[in-house]
Each structure stands twice: as structure tokens, then as C-alpha cells.
N, C-alpha and C positions, 0 to 999 in steps of 0.2 A: 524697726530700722530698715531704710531702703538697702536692696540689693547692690551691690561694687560691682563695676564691673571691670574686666583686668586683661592687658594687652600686654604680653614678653616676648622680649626673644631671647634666646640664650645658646651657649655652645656644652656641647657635650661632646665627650671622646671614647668611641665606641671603641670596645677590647682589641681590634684592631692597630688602633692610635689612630684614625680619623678621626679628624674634628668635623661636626654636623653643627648647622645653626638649627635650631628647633623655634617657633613662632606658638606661642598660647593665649588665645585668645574666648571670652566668654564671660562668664558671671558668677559670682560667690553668693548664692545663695544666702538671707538670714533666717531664723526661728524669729518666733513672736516675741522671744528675750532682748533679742537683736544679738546674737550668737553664731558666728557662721555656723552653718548644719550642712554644706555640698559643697561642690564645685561644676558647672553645668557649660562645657564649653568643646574645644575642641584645641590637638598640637598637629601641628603640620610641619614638616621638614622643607627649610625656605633657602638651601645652600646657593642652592642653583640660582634663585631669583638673584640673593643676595650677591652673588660672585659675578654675575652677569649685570645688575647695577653697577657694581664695582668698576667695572672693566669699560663700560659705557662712560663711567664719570672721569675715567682715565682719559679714553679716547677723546671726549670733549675737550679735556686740558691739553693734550698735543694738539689737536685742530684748533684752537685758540691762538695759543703758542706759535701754532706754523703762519696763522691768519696773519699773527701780529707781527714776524718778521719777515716773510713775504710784502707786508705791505710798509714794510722801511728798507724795500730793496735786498734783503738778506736773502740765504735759504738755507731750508734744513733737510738734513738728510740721516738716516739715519744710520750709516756709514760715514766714519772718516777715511779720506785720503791721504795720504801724503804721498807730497809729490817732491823728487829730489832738489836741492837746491840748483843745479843745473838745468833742470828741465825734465821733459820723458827722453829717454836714451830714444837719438833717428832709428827709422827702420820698422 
């Protein structure tokens, strides 16, 4: 049986209570049975990659967002005002 080979990612919460994303990537070995007999690979800690895409894929949807109503004349900000129904007090 050919060897599988196997890509995860998963979270885990270290005795702290952080949550860690972990990434495992590699190959399952078989025997001549076609039995797994290993696992021959390697896990990497991918928080930071991940949360860092995250935050990128965010920022893309505000700049989209801002694109599209900048260009119908709106704007955004990311502060509200109000402003009195009189006006700003003279002075």
C-alpha cells in the first residue's frame, strides 16, 4: 500500500488557557501488510502566520469597502460625529 501523506491544523490550549494553532504536516508510513507502521513528518506552531492572514484579510474588506463608497461619493470614517442640530456652538 502506497504511503498517505497528511496536512492539519488544529488548536490546542496550553495549561495557561492559550489557544495555539499547531500545523502537521508529513507522511504515514505503511508495512508490507499495508498497515500503518510511523508517522514521519513534522508540527510547527502557525498562530502568528494565521492571525496575521486574519488581520490582512480583514483589512482588505475595509479597503474594498472604503474603495466602494468613496467612489459613490460617501466617506468613511472610522469615528462618528455628531453634530448638534443647531450647528457647532460660534466661538
Amino acid at each position: 500500500a502506497p504511503d498517505e501523506k497528511y496536512d492539519y491544523a488544529y488548536r490546542v490550549r496550553l495549561p495557561s488557557g492559550e489557544i495555539r494553532i499547531l500545523r502537521g504536516i508529513g507522511r504515514r508510513l505503511m508495512d508490507a501488510e499495508g498497515a500503518p507502521s510511523r508517522l514521519v513528518g513534522v508540527v510547527a506552531d502557525v498562530t502568528e502566520v494565521r492571525t496575521a492572514a486574519q488581520r490582512i484579510k480583514e483589512s482588505e474588506t475595509r479597503l474594498r469597502l472604503a474603495t466602494d463608497a468613496a467612489e459613490r461619493g460617501g466617506s468613511v470614517s472610522r469615528y462618528s460625529v455628531s453634530v448638534p442640530l443647531g450647528g457647532w456652538p460660534a466661538g
